[in-house]
Steps between C-alpha positions, in 0.01 A plus 500: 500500500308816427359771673166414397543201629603633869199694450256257358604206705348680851204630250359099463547521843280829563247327235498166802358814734279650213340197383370386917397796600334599180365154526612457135589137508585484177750755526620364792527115299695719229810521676526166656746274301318143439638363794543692815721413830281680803641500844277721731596325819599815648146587506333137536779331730752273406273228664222565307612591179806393276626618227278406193556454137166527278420614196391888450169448447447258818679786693258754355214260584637434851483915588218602306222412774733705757476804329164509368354476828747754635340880412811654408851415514778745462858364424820748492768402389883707528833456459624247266776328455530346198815221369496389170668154340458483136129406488414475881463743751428556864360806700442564852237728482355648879168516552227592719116336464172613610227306491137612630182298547264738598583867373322657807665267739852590611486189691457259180831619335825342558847644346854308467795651372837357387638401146476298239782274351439395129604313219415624143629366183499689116149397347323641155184417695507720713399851480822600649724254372584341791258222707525434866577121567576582870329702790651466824319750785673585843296630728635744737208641683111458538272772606113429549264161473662227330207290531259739275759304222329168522142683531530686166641124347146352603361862340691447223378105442143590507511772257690322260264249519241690402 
């Protein structure tokens, strides 16, 4: 272990921020290792979501109509904690994301905060040298219209549609 590696571990994680709300997907698919465990059933419910393996580019697919209909997005992201174990890592990382439908419309935009817990392992492909294979999100709190979530989804559709 190295402290670039401390450093550049929570780095691929600032790049998962960078690349959604830059809207850079393929940033964002840069850092993803080829297959990806995703568990956001803090935020979905247990009952409606389970944890999911796919690969990295079906998880890229799966959030990409989210975010394009969203207007902006801004994720920050503090504190890490990074482990390391020869070639693997983990980081709990906290965070806090706002999302906003309409920019002039303090009732479209919805905030959560809490943290992330990953899993990263040592990878030449990525620009970092290390590639998530796990995101795990606990949500602590929610501020604002959770429902503008599934509106900018159905935004998001159409345009890519286009």
């Amino acid at each position: 272990m190295t402290l670039d590696d401390k450093s550049l571990i929570p780095e691929t994680i600032y790049l998962y921020a960078m690349g959604i709300d830059t809207k850079d997907f393929e940033l964002y698919r840069s850092i993803f290792a080829d297959l990806v465990e995703i568990d956001f059933s803090s935020y979905e419910g247990s009952s409606v979501t389970e944890p999911s393996k796919l690969t990295g580019d079906e998880w890229v697919k799966r959030v990409q109509p989210l975010f394009t209909g969203l207007a902006a997005t801004q994720h920050s992201m503090t504190n890490p904690v990074v482990s390391i174990n020869g070639e693997n890592a983990a980081c709990r990382m906290y965070m806090q994301a706002h999302h906003v439908y309409e920019p002039d419309k303090e009732t479209s935009w919805f905030t959560l905060g809490g943290y992330y817990d990953d899993t990263l392992v040592r990878s030449s492909q990525s620009p970092t040298g290390w590639l998530l294979t796990g995101v795990k999100l606990t949500v602590l709190w929610r501020q604002g219209d959770h429902s503008i979530m599934a509106e900018a989804r159905e935004a998001g559709r159409k345009l890519l549609e286009r």
